[in-house]
C-alpha positions as CSV (number, residue, x, y, z in Angstrom):
1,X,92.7,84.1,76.6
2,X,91.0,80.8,75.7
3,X,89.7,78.4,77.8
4,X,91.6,75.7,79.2
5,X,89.9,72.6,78.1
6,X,90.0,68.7,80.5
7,X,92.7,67.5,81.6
8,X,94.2,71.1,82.0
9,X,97.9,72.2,81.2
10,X,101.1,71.4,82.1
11,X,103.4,73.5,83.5
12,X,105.6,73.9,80.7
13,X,102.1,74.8,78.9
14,X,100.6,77.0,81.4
15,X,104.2,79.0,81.3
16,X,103.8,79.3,77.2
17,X,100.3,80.5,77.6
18,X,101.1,83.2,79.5
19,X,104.5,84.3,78.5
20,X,106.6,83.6,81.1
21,X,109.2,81.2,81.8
22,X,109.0,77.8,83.9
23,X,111.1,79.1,86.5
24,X,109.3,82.0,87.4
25,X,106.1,79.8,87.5
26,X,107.5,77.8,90.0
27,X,108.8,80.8,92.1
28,X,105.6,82.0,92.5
29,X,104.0,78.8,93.2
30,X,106.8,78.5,95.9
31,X,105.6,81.9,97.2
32,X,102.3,80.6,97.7
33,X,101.1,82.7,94.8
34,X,99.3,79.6,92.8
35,X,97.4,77.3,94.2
36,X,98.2,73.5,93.8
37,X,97.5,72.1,90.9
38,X,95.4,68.9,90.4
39,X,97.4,65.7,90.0
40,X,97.2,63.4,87.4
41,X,99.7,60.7,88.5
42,X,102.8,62.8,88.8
43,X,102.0,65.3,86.4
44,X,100.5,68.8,88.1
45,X,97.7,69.9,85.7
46,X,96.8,73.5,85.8
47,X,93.0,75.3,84.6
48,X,91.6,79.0,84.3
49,X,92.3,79.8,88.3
50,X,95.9,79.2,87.3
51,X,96.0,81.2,84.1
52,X,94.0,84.5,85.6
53,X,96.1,84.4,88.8
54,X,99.8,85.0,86.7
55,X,97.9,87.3,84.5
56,X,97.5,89.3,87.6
57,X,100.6,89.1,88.5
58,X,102.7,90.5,85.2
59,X,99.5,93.3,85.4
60,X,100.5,94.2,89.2
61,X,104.1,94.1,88.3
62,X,103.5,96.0,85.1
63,X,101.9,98.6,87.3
64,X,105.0,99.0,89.7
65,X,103.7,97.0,92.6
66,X,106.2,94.9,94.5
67,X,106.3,91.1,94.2
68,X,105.1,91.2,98.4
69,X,102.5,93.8,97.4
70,X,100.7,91.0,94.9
71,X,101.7,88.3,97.7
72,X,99.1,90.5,99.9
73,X,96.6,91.1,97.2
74,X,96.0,87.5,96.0
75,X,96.6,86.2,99.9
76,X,93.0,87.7,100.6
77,X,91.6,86.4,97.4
78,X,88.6,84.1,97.3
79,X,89.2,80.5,96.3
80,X,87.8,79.4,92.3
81,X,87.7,83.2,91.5
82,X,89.6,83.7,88.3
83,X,88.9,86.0,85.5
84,X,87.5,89.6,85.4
85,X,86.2,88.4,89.2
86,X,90.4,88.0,90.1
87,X,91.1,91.6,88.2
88,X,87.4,92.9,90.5
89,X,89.4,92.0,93.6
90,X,92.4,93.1,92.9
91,X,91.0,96.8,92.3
92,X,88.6,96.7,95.1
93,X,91.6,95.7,97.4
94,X,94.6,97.8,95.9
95,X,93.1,100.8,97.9
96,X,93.7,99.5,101.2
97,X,96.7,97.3,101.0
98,X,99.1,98.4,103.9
99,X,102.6,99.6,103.7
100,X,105.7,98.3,102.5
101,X,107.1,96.1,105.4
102,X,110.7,96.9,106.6
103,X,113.1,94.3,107.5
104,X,115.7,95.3,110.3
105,X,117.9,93.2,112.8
106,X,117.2,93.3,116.3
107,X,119.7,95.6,117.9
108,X,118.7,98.0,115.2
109,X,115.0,98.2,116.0
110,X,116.2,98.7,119.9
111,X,118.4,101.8,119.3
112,X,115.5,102.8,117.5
113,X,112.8,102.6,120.3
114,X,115.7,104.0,122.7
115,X,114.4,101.3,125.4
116,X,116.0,97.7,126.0
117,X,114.2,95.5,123.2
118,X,113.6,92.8,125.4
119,X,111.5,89.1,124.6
120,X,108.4,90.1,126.3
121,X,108.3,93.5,124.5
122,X,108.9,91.9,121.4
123,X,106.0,89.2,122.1
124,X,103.8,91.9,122.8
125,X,104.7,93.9,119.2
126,X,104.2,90.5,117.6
127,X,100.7,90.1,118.7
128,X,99.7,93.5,117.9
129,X,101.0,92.8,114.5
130,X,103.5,95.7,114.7
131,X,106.7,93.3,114.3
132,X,106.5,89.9,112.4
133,X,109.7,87.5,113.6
134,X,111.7,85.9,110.3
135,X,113.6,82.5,110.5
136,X,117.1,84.3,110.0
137,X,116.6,86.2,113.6
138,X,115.5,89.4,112.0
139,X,112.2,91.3,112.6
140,X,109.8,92.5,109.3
141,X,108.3,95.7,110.5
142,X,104.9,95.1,109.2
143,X,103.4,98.6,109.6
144,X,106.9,101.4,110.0
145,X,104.8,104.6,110.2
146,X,102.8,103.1,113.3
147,X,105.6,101.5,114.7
148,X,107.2,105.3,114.2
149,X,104.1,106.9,116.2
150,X,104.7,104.0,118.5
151,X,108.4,105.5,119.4
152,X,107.2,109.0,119.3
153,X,104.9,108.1,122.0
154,X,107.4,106.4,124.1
155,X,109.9,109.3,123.7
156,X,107.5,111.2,125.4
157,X,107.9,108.8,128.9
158,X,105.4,106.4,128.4
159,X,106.4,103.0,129.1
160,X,106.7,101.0,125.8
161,X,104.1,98.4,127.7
162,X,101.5,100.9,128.0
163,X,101.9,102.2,124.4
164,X,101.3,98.4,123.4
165,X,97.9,98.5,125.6
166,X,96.5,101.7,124.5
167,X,97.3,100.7,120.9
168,X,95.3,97.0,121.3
169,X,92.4,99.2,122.3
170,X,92.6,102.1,119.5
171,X,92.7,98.6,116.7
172,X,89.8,97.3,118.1
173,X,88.0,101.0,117.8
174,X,89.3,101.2,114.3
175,X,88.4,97.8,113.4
176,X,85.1,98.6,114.1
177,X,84.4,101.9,112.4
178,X,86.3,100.2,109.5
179,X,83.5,97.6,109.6
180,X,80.8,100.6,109.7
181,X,82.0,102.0,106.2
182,X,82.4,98.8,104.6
183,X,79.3,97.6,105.6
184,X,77.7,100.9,104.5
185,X,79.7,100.7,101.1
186,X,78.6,96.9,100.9
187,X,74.6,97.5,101.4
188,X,74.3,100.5,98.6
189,X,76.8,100.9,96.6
190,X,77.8,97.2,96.0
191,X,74.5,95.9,96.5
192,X,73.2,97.8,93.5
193,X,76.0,96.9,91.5
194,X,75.3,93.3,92.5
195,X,72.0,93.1,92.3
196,X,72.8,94.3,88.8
197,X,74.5,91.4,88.1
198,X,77.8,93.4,88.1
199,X,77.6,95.0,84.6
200,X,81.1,95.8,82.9
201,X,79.5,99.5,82.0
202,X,79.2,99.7,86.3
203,X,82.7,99.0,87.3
204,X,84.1,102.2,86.7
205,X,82.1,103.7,88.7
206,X,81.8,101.4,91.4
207,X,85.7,101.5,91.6
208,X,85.8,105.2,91.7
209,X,83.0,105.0,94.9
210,X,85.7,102.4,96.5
211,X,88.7,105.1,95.6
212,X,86.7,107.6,97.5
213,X,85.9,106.0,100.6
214,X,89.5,105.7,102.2
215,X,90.0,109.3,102.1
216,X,86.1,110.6,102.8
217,X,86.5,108.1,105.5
218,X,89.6,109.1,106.7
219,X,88.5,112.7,107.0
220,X,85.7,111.6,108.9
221,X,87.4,109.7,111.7
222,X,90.3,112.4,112.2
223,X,87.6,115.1,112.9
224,X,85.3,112.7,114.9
225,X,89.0,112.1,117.1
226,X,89.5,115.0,117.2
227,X,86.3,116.3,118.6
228,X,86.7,113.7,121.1
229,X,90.1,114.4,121.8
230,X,89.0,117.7,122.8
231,X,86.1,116.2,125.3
232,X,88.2,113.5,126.5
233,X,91.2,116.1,128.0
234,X,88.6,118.6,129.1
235,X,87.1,115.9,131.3
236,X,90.1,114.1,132.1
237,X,92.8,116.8,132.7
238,X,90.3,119.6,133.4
239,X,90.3,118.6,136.7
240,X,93.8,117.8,137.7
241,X,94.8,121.1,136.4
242,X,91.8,122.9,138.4
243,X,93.0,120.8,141.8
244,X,95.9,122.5,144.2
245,X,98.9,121.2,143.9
């Protein structure tokens, strides 16, 4: 791809360059997908940020991802990147990207729970960023297999305000030991890598060492919870079930 020389590219030009048509161009930069391009008079003028950003995009959907799936990926990416940085930060990311939302009405996602769906409830999903609100009325379920847990939990007799507590606090938990193994990733592995100046003959492996993290991580946490899980009944229940009745 050659470099997009002052005053830039129309859109008509920026769509030839990269092989698509006009109107897709302007769908995604109605998605948010592009930023703006720079003005000259009334004319939108487009440069390398432009360019690398739809190249990532027929790449994603080449690959199978969804249109939303790219929405999240380039949503988190740094402004001015562009390039082999853009197609770094795409594979570094990819890894992690959450589930497919699900998009139900209201009355659906209360039959579901098997509790009365009411506006404080649904406030309190909201914040928790369980349940994201859409102009037409409907709800986006942002994350369905916690939402799922979520149900399980409340089938059991908890009330659905308590599951919404305990939940607050287990994110902030896993928030934090997410922050642990990034940072740990960040200060070796990356660092070297950096401090290398990011050599192409690196990436490879670097992307690997990312691959492995969410499931040596993963494994980690579920026997750390569960050892605690263990603790935590045996000093919580231990003596309920030792008192008389």
């Amino acid at each position: 791809m050659t470099a997009v020389t002052e005053p830039g590219l129309t859109i008509d030009q920026l769509a030839a360059r990269v092989g698509m048509t006009v109107r897709n161009v302007r769908a995604y930069a109605t998605r948010g997908l592009l930023p703006a391009p720079r003005l000259r008079g009334r004319t939108g003028l487009y440069d390398e940020e432009h360019l690398a950003r739809l190249a990532l995009i027929q790449e994603m959907l080449a690959d199978g991802y969804t249109l939303a799936a790219v929405e999240r990926v380039l949503a988190h990416a740094p402004e001015g990147v562009t390039g082999s940085g853009l197609a770094l930060h795409r594979a570094l990311l990819t890894p992690w990207l959450p589930e497919e939302p699900e998009v139900v009405d209201r009355e659906t996602l209360a039959a579901r729970a098997g509790v009365p769906l009411d506006d404080e409830l649904l406030a309190l999903l909201a914040e928790l960023g369980v349940v994201r609100p859409l102009e037409d009325g409907r709800l986006s379920i942002e994350s369905p297999t916690l939402l799922r847990a979520g149900l399980q939990v409340v089938a059991l007799g908890i009330p659905p305000e308590r599951v919404v507590a305990a939940q607050r606090q287990v994110a902030e938990h896993a928030q934090a030991a997410a922050r642990v193994y990034v940072e740990l990733f960040r200060d070796t592995v990356w660092r070297e890598f950096a401090d290398a100046g990011q050599p192409e003959e690196e990436r490879s492996r670097v992307l690997q060492a990312v691959e492995r993290v969410q499931p040596v991580a993963s494994q980690a946490m579920l026997a750390t919870f569960r050892l605690a899980m263990a603790e935590a009944v045996d000093a919580a229940l231990g003596e309920e079930l030792g008192s008389p009745g």
